[in-house]
C-alpha positions as YAML, in Angstrom:
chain: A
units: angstrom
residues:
- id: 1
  name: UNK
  ca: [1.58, 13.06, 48.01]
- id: 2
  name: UNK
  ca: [2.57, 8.97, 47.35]
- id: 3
  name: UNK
  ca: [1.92, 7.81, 43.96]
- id: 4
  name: UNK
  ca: [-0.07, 4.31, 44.74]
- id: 5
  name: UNK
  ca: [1.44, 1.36, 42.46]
- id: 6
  name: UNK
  ca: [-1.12, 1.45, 40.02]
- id: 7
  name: UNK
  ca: [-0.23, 5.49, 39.75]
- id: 8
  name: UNK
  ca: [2.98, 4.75, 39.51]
- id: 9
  name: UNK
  ca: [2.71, 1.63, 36.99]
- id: 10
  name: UNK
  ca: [0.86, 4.21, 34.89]
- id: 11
  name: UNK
  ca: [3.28, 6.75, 34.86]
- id: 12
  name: UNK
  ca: [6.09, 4.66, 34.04]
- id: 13
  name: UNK
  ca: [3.99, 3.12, 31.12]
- id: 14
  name: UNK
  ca: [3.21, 7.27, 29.82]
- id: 15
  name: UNK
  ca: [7.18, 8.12, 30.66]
- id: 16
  name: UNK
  ca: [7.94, 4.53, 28.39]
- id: 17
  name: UNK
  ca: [5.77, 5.43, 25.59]
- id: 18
  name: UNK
  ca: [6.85, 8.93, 25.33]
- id: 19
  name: UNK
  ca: [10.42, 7.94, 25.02]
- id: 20
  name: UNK
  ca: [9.41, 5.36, 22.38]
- id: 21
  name: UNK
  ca: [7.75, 8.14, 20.48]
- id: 22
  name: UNK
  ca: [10.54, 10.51, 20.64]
- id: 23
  name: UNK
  ca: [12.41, 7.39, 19.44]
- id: 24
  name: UNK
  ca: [10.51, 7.33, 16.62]
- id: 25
  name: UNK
  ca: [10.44, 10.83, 15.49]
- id: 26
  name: UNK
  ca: [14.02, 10.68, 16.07]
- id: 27
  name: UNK
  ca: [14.36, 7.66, 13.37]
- id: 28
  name: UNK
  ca: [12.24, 9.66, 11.14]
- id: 29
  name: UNK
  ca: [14.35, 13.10, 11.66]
- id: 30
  name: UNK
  ca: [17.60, 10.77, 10.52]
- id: 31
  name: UNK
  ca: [15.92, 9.61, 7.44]
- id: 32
  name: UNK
  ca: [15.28, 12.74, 6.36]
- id: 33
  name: UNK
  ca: [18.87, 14.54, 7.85]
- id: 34
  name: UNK
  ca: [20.61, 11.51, 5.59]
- id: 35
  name: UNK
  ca: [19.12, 12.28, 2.23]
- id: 36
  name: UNK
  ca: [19.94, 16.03, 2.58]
- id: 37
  name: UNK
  ca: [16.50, 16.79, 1.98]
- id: 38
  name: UNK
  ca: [17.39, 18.61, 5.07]
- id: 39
  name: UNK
  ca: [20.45, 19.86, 7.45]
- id: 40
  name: UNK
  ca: [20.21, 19.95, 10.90]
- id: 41
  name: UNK
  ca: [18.89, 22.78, 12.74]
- id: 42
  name: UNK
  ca: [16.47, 23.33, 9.75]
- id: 43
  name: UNK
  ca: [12.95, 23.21, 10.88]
- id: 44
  name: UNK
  ca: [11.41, 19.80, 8.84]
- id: 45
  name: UNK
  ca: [8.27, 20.12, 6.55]
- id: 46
  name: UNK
  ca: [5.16, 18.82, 7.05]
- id: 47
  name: UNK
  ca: [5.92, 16.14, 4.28]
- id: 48
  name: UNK
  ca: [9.50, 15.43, 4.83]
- id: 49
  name: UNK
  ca: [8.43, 14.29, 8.49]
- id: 50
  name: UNK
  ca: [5.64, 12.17, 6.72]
- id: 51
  name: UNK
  ca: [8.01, 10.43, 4.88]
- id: 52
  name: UNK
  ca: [10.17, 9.60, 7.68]
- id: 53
  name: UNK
  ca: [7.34, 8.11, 9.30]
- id: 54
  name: UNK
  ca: [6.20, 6.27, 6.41]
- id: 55
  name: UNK
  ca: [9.33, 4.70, 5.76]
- id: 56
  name: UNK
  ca: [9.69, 3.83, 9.51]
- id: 57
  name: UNK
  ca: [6.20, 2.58, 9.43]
- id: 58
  name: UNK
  ca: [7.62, -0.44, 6.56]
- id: 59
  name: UNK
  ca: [10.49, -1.82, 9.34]
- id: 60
  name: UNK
  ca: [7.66, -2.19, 11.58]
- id: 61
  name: UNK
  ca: [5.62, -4.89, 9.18]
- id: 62
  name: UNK
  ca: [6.08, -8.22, 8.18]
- id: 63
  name: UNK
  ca: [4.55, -9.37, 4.10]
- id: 64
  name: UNK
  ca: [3.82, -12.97, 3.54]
- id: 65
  name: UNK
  ca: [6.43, -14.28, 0.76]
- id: 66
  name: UNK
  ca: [4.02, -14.33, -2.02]
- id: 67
  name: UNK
  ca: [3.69, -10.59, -1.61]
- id: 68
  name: UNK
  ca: [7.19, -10.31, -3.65]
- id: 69
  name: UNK
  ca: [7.87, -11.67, -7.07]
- id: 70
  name: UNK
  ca: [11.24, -12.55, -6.04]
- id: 71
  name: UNK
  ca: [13.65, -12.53, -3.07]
- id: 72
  name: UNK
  ca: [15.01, -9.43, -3.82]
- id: 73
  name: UNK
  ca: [12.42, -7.77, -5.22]
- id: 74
  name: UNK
  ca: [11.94, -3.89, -4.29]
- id: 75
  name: UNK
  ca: [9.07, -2.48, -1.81]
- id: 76
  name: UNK
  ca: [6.70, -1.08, -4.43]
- id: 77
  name: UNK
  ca: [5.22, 2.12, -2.55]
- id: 78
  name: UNK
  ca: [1.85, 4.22, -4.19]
- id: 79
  name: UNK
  ca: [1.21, 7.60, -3.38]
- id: 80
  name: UNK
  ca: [-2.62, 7.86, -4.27]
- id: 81
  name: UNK
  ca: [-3.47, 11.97, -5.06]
- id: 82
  name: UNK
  ca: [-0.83, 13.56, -4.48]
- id: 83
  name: UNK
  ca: [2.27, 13.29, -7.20]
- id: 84
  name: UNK
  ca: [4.67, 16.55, -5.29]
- id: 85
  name: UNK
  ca: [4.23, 14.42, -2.39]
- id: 86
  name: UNK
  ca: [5.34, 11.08, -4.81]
- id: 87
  name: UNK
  ca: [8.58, 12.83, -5.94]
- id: 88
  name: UNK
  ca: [9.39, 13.82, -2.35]
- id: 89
  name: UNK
  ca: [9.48, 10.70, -1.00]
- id: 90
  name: UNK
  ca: [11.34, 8.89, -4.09]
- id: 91
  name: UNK
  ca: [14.05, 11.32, -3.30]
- id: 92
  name: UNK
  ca: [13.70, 11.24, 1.03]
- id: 93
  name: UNK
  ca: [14.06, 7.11, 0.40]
- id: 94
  name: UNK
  ca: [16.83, 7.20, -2.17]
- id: 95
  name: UNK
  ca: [18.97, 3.90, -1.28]
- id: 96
  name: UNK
  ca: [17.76, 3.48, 2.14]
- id: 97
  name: UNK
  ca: [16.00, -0.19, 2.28]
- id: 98
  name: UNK
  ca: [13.86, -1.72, 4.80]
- id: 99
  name: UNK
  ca: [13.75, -6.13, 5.15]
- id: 100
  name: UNK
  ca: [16.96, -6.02, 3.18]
- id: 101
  name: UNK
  ca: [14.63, -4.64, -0.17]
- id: 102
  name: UNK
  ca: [14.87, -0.86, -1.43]
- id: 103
  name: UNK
  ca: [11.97, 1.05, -2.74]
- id: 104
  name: UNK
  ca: [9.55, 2.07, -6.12]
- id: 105
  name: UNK
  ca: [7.74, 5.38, -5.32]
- id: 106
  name: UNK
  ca: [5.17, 5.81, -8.06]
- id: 107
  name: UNK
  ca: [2.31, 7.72, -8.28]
- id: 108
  name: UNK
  ca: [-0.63, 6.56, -9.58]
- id: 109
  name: UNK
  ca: [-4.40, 8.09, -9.99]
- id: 110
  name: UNK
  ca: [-6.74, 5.40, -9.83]
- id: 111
  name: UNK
  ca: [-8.14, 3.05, -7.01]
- id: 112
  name: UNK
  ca: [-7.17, -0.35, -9.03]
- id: 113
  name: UNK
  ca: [-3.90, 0.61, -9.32]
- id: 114
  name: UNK
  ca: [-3.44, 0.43, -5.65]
- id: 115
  name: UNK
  ca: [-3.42, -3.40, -6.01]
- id: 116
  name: UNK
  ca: [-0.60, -3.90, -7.79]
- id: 117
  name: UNK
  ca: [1.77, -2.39, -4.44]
- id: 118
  name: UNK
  ca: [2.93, -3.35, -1.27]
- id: 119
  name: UNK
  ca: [2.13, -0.17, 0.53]
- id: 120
  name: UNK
  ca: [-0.15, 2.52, -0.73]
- id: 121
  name: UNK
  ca: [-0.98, 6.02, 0.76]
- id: 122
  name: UNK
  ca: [-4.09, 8.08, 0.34]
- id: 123
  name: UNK
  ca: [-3.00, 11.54, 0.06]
- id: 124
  name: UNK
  ca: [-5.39, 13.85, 2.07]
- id: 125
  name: UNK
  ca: [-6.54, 15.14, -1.12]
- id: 126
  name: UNK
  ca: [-8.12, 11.86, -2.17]
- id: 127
  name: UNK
  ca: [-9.50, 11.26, 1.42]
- id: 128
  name: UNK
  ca: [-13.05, 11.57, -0.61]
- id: 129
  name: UNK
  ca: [-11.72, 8.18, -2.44]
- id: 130
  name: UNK
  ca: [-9.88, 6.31, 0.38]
- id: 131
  name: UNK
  ca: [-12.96, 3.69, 0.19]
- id: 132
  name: UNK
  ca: [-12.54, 2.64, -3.43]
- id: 133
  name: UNK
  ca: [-8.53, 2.07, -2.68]
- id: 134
  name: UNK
  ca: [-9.50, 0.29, 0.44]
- id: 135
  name: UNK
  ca: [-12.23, -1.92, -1.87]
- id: 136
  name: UNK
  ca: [-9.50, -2.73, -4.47]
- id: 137
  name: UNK
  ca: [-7.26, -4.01, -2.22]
- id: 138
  name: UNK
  ca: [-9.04, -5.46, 0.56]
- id: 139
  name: UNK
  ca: [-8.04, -9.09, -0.78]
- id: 140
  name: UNK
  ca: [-4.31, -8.33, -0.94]
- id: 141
  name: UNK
  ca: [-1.50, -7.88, 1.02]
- id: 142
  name: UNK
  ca: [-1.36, -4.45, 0.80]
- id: 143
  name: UNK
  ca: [-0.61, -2.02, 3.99]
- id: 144
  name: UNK
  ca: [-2.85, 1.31, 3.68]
- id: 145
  name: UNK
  ca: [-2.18, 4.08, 5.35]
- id: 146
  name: UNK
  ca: [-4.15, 7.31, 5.09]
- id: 147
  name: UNK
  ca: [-5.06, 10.53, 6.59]
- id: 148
  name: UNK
  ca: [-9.06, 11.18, 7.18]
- id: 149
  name: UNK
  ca: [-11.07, 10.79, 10.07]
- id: 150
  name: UNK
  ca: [-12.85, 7.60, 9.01]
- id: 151
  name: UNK
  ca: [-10.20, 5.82, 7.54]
- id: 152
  name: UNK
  ca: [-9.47, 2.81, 9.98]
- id: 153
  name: UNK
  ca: [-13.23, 2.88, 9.96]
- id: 154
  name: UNK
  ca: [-13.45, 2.13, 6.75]
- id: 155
  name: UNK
  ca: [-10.63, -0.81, 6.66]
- id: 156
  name: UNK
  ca: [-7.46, 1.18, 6.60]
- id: 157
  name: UNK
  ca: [-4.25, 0.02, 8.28]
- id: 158
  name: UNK
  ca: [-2.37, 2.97, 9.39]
- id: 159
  name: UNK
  ca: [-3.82, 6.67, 9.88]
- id: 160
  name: UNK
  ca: [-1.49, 9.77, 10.03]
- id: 161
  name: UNK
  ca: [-2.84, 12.66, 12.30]
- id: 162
  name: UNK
  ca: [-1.57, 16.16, 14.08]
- id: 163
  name: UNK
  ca: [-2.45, 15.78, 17.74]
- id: 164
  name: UNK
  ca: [-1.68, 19.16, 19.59]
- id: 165
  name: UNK
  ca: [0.09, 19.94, 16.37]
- id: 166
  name: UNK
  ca: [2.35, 17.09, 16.30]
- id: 167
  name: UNK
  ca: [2.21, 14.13, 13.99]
- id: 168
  name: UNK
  ca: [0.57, 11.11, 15.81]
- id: 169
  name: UNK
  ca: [-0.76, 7.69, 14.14]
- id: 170
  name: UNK
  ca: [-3.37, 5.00, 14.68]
- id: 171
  name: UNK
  ca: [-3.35, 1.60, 14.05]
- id: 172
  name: UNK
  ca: [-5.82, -1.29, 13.35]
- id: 173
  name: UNK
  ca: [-3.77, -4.58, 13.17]
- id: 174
  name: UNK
  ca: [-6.65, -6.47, 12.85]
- id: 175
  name: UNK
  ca: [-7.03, -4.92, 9.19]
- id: 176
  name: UNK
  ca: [-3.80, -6.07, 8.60]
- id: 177
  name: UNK
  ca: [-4.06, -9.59, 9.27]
- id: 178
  name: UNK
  ca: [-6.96, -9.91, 7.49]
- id: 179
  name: UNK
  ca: [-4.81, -9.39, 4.28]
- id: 180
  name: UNK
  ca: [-1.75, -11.44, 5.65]
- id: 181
  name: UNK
  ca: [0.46, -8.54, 7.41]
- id: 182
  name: UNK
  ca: [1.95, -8.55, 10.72]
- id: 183
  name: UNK
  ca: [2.00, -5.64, 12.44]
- id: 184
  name: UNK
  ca: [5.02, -5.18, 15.24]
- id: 185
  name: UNK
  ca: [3.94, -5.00, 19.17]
- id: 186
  name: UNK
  ca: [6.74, -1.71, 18.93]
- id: 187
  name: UNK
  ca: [4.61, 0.04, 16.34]
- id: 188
  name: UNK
  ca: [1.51, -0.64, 18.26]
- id: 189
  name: UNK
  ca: [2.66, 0.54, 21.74]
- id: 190
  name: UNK
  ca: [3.35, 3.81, 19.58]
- id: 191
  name: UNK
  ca: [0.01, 4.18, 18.43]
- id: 192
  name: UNK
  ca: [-2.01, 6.72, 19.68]
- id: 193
  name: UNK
  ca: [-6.36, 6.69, 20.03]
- id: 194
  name: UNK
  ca: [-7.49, 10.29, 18.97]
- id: 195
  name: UNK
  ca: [-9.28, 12.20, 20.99]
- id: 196
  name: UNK
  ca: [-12.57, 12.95, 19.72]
- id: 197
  name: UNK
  ca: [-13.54, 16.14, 18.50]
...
């Protein structure tokens, strides 16, 4: 059986976009590999492959300049509800940087505090509260990323979610310009729609 061009476009765009993803989990595997949070040919935790893909998630976005006090001022990263997970990733970043700026991994417990960050992510656990982060910060130029069914819904950036068991993300750029963030076209072509359940 031929493939028609259209068939054939189509499979060349599903062949492209699951190299790019592979490329991706790849970047996130070397984060983690480089930290020795883990050696290769151990099998990677659910939250050490998180935090590779939430520190590949920052090289894929551009802040406006007033989102930094200074030139060289670090990425200031919130974990909202989960402070094991906060830890984690202070030690899976260590001295990597992304634009040229390292990272602050705090934890913090209350919606307000979210403002005060350039990225912020709502631990599943706090899913309940994702709309009173999203509230406090829907003025700045915060990137949100979360992990609950309605979160782009409700005005999130970024969503993290296990499709067939492996770690897939959606995307609403238009949430992100809204606050002043540019989202890459490479981090969108990764993006996945999930299937409905």
């Amino acid at each position: 059986m031929s493939l028609t061009p259209n068939t054939q476009q189509s499979a060349k765009e599903s062949f492209a976009g699951k190299k790019c993803l592979w490329l991706f989990w790849h970047m996130a595997l070397l984060l983690v590999l480089s930290t020795g949070a883990a050696r290769a040919g151990e099998v990677l935790s659910e939250a050490e492959v998180k935090a590779g893909f939430l520190y590949n998630f920052t090289k894929f976005v551009e802040w406006p300049k007033q989102a930094f006090s200074s030139t060289n001022a670090p990425i200031q990263f919130a974990v909202f509800g989960d402070e094991e997970f906060a830890a984690k990733l202070k030690t899976i970043f260590g001295d990597n940087k992304a634009h040229g700026r390292s990272f602050e991994v705090k934890a913090i417990s209350t919606p307000q505090e979210a403002k005060n960050f350039q990225i912020v992510f709502v631990a599943s656990p706090e899913s309940r509260r994702a709309a009173q982060v999203l509230e406090a910060t829907k003025k700045a130029p915060v990137l949100t990323i979360g992990e609950s069914d309605q979160f782009l819904e409700a005005g999130g950036m970024i969503n993290l979610f296990f499709d067939d068991a492996q770690l897939a993300f959606e995307v609403s750029p238009e949430a992100a310009q809204k606050v002043g963030l540019e989202i890459s076209s490479k981090l969108l072509r990764l993006a996945k729609k999930r299937r409905p359940k």
